[in-house]
C-alpha positions in Angstrom: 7.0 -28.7 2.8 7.0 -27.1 -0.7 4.9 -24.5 0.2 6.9 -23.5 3.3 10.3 -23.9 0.9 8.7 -20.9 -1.4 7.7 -18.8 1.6 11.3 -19.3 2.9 12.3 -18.5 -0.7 9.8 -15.4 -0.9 11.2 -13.7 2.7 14.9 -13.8 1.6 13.9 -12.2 -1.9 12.2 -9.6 0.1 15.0 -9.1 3.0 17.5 -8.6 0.1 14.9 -6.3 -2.0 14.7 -3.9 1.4 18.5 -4.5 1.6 18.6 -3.3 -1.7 16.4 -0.3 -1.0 14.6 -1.4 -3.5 10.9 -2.3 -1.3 9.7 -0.1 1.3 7.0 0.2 4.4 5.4 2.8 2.0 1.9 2.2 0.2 1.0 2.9 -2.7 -1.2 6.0 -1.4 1.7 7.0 0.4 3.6 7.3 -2.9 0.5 8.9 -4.4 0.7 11.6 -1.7 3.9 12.2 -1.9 3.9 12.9 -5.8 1.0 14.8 -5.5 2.4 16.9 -2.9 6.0 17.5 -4.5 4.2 18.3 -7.9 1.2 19.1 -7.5 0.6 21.1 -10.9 2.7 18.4 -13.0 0.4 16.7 -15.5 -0.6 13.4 -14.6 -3.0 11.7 -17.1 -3.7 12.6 -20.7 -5.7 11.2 -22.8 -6.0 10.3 -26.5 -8.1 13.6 -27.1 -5.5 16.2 -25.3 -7.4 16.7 -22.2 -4.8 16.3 -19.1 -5.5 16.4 -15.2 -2.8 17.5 -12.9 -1.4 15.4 -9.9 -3.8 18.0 -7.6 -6.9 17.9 -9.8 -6.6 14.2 -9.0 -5.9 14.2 -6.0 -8.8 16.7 -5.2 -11.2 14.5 -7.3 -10.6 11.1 -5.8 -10.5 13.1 -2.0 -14.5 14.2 -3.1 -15.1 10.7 -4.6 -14.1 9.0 -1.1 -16.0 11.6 1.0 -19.0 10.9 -1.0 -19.1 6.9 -0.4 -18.3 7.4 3.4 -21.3 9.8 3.2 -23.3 6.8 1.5 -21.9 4.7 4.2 -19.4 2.8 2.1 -16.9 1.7 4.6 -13.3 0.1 4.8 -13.7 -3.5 3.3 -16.9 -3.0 1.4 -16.5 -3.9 -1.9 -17.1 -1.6 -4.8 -17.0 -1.5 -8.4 -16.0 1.2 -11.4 -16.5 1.0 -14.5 -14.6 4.4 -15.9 -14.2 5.3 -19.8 -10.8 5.5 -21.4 -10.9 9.4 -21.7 -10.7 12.2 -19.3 -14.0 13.1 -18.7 
């Protein structure tokens, strides 16, 4: 019973969050697409050193990245792992 009460509870927060305007059908690559497309020279990411990527060099970057593991046979639901540094590199 509880546990039906706070999925009750969770479906009328997110009716009134779509009411609101505030939640969307839109993922967060969507989004990412979007932005990338509307600004595509708009820095992105800088580090702590100065170096910057724009939303395109990103974009481009992770586009090659996926290519790559569906070349290596990495598919939809595999499960991978990065471990990145906290710098542009």
């Amino acid at each position: 019973v509880q546990t039906h009460l706070r999925f009750a509870s969770n479906e009328l927060r997110r009716a009134a969050y779509r009411q609101q305007g505030l939640w969307g059908d839109a993922s967060l690559a969507d989004y990412w697409q979007q932005t990338a497309r509307a600004m595509p020279d708009k820095i992105a990411v800088v580090d702590n050193h100065g170096a910057s990527y724009t939303y395109s060099a990103i974009d481009h970057a992770a586009s090659c990245l996926a290519n790559w593991m569906l070349a290596k046979g990495i598919e939809s639901g595999d499960r991978i792992a990065f471990q990145l540094p906290g710098w542009c590199e």
